[in-house]
N, C-alpha and C positions, 0 to 999 in steps of 0.2 A: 776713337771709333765714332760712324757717324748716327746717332740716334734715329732709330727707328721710331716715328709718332706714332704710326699705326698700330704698332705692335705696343705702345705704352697703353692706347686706348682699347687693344683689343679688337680692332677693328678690319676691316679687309680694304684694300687701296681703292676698291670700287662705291664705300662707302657713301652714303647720300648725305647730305648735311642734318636732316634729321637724327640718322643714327650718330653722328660726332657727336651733337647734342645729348643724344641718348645713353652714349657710352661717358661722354663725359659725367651726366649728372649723379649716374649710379659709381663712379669711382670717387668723383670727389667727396660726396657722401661716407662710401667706405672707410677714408684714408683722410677723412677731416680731422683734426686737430682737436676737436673736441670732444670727439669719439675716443681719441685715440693719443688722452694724455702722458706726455714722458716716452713715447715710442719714436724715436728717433726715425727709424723704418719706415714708417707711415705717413712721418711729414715728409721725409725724401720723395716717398712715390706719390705723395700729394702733390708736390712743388714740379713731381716730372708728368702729372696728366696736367697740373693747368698751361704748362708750357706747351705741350702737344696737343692741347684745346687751340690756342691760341695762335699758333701755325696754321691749324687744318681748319679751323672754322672763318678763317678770314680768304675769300677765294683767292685775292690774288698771292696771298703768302703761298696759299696752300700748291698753287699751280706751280712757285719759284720751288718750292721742297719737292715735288715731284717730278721736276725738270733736273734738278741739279742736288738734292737731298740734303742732307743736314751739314756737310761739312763747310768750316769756316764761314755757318750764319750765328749770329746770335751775340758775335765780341765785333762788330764792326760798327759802323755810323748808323747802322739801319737800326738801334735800338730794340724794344723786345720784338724776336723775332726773328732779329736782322735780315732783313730782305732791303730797307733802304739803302739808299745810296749805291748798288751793284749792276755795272754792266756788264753781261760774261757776251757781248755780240754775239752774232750770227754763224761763225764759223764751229764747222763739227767732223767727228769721226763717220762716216758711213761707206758699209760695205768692206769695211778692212783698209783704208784708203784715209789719207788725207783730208779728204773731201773740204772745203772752204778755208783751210789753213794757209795755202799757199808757201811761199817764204817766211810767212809769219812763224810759222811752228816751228822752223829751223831758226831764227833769230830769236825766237822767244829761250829755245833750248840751248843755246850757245847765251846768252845774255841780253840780245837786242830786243827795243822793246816794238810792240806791235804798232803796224803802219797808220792804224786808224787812232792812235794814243792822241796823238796832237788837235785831231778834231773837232776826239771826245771831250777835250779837256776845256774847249775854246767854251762850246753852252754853258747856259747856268746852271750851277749846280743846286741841289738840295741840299737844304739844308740838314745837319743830324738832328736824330731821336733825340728827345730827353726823358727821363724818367723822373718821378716823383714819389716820395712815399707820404700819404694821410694819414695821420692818427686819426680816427674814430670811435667816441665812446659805443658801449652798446644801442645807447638811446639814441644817437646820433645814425648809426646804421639803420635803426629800425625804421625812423621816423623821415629820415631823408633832413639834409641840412646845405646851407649855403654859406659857405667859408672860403676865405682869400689865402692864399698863397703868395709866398715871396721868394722869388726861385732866380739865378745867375744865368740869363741868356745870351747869344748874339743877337743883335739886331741890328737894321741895316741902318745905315751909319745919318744924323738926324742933319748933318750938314752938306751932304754932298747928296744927300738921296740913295745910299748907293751905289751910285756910278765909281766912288774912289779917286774922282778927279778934284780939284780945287774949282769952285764956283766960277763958273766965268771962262774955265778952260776946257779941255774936251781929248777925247784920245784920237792917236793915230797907227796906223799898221805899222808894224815891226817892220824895220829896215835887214835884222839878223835873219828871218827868216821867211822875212818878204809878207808876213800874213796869216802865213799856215801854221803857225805856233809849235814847227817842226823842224828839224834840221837831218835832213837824208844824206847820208855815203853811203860810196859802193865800195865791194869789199871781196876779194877771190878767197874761195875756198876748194877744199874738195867736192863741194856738193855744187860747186858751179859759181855766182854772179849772186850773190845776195846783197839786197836794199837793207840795211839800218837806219832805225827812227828813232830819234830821243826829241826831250823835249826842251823845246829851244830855253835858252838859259836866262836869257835876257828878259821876255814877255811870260817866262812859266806857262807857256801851251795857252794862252789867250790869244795870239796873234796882232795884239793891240799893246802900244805904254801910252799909260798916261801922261798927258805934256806937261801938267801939272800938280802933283799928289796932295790928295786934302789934306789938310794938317792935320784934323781930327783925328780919324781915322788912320793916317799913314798911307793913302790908295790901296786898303784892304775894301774895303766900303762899306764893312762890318765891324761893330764896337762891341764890346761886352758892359752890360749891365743889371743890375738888378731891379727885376720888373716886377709888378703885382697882378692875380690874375683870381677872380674870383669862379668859383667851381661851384653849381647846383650840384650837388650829391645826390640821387634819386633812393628813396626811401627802399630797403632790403638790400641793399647792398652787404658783402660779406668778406670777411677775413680773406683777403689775398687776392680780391676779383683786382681787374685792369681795366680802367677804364680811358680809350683814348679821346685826346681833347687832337684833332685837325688845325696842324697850319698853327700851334705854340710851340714850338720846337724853336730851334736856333735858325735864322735867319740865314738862306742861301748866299754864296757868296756873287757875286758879278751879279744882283739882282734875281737868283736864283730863290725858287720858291721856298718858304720853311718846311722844316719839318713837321713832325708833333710830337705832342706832349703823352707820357699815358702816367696815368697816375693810379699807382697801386696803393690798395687800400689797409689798413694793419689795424682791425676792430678788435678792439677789447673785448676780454669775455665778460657776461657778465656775472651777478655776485649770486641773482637766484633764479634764473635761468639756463637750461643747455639746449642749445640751437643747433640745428639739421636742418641746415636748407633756408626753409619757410617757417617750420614746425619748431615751437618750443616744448620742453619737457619741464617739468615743477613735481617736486617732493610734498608731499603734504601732510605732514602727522597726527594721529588721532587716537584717543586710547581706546583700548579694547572692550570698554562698554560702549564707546560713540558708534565701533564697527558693529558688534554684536546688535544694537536696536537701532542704527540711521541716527544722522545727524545732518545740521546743515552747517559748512564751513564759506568764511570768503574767502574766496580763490584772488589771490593778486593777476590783473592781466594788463598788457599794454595800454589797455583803454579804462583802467579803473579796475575798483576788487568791485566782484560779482558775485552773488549770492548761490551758493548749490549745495542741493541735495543729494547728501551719501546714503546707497537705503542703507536696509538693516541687513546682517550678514555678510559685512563687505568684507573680505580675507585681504591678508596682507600683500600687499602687490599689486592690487587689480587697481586697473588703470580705466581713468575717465576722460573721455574725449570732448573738448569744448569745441567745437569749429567755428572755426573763422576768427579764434584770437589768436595768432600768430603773427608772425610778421610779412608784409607786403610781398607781394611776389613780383622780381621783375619784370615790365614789360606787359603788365597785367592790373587791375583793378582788383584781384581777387588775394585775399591773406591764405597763410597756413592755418593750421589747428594748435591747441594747447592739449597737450596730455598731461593730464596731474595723476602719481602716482600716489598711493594709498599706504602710508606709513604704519601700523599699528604697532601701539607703545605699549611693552610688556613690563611693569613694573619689576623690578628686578629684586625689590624685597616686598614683603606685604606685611604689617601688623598683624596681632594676636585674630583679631576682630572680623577681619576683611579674609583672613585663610581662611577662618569659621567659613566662614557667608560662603566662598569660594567651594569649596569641599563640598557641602551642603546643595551648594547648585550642580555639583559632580555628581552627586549621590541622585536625585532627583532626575535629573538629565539625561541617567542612564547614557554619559559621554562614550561614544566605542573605543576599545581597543587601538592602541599604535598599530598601525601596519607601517611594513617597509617595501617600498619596492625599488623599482631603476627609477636613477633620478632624470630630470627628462635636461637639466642645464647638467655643464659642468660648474664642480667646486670652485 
């Protein structure tokens, strides 16, 4: 079935690009993986809003999904996505009618293939998508880093240029099918006189052979190799973003432009941090006299431990807000916040000594009564 984006993100087809933003950021949030350890469910519907981020927030992906929807994009050459490499032409259904099919639709629905194949096939094509995956520590995320890659691409061939021909020699039009990189019969049926196209055998729908094929290459005009390609990481990047590099992809064939590259990103968690977004969270433990009269603790932050003051009376759970130690935000000069939450450690036995003292401060203290009421989280 073909995947509805809009409906992954919640969102209405008239959508602005701010709200895709908008809807996106509150679900990946949601359904982030650090939120939402060991739940299979939630990495699912994580891995299905960045995919429908990443259709709808690129115009022209977004325009190809709304022309023609989800089916048969996403497994083809076009990479994530897949919108590259697809020409669905100009002919369509309108009014109940045929409307621009011609003979096509009948040849295409009996087996022949369409008139305009051999034409398409003669320009340069694109190259395919490639994909990559980054390991990245958390520090590495946070701070933004510059790392090389060694990745298996095509590229266009370093002895002929691409052309596919041997140095020195040059191509010529197909004598089989005159040029057109097609070969047409006619054919009676009951529906009348239909034209068949296929694609001539000899040139493979180029309309041109080579008079002499580079040895290199074989007159592909493309080799395969492995390349190096060094990658600026921009600091806040996160677990699963996709970041596309233009024109690193596999080199087009017949001098046809490349593709690109997107390289997704696979950030470690890290060991005393949990991260949302921009925003990290920190546990911080203290015992129950530091809460009861204020203390000061070092708070560990990205930029160093920094000194803070817990007052006095601080209950267990209450959460303190550092701003602006978090991690970078992208696109922005400006970081998240750090919340440190408020650990208090209840000694789980006490000496003869200290229950005295304890009891004593009970008695004094005039401490009140348990009450119980509705609890405001669940258990």
């Amino acid at each position: 079935m073909a995947k509805d984006y809009y409906e992954t993100l919640g969102i209405s087809k008239d959508a602005t690009a701010d709200d895709i933003k908008k809807a996106y950021r509150q679900l990946a949030k949601k359904y982030h993986p650090d939120r939402n350890a060991g739940n299979d469910e939630a990495a699912q519907r994580f891995k299905e809003v960045n995919e429908a981020y990443q259709a709808l927030s690129d115009p022209d992906k977004r325009k190809q999904y709304d022309t023609y929807g989800s089916t048969g994009f996403g497994t083809g050459a076009g990479g994530p996505g897949g919108y590259g490499g697809f020409d669905f032409g100009s002919g369509g259904f309108s009014g109940g009618s045929f409307e621009g099919f011609g003979f096509d639709f009948f040849e295409n629905l009996f087996g022949g293939g369409s008139r305009g194949q051999g034409a398409q096939r003669r320009g340069p094509q694109r190259g395919a998508d490639l994909e990559y995956t980054m390991h990245l520590t958390f520090e590495e995320a946070a701070f933004g880093v510059s790392k090389e890659i060694s990745l298996m691409r095509t590229v266009a061939c370093h002895t002929c240029g691409g052309s596919g021909a041997k140095p020195g020699s040059g191509r010529h039009a197909c004598t089989t099918c005159g040029g057109s990189g097609e070969i047409r019969s006619q054919e009676n049926s009951i529906f009348g006189t239909m034209i068949r196209s296929r694609e001539c055998p000899d040139c493979h729908g180029k309309g041109t052979i080579t008079e002499d094929p580079c040895e290199v290459c074989g007159g592909n005009g493309t080799v395969r190799e492995r390349t190096t390609i060094r990658i600026d990481v921009p600091a806040g990047v996160d677990d699963g973003m996709v970041m596309p590099l233009r024109r690193e992809g596999d080199a087009g064939p017949d001098g046809g432009p490349p593709g690109d590259l997107y390289v997704r990103f696979a950030v470690a968690p890290s060991p005393l941090y949990v991260r949302s977004g921009s925003d990290l969270y920190l546990d911080v433990s203290i015992n129950m006299v530091e809460a009861a009269t204020g203390c000061e603790v070092q708070v560990p932050t990205l930029d160093g431990a920094v000194r803070y003051k817990i007052p006095e009376g601080t209950q267990p759970g209450t959460v303190f807000r550092l701003k602006g130690k978090g991690i970078r935000q992208l696109r922005s000069n400006r970081n998240g916040d750090l919340y440190v939450r408020a650990n208090v450690v209840i000694p789980k036995r006490t000496s003869g000594r200290l229950e005295r003292l304890l009891n004593s401060y009970a008695d004094k203290a005039k401490l009140p009564e348990p009450k119980f009421g509705r609890p405001k989280d669940a258990f």
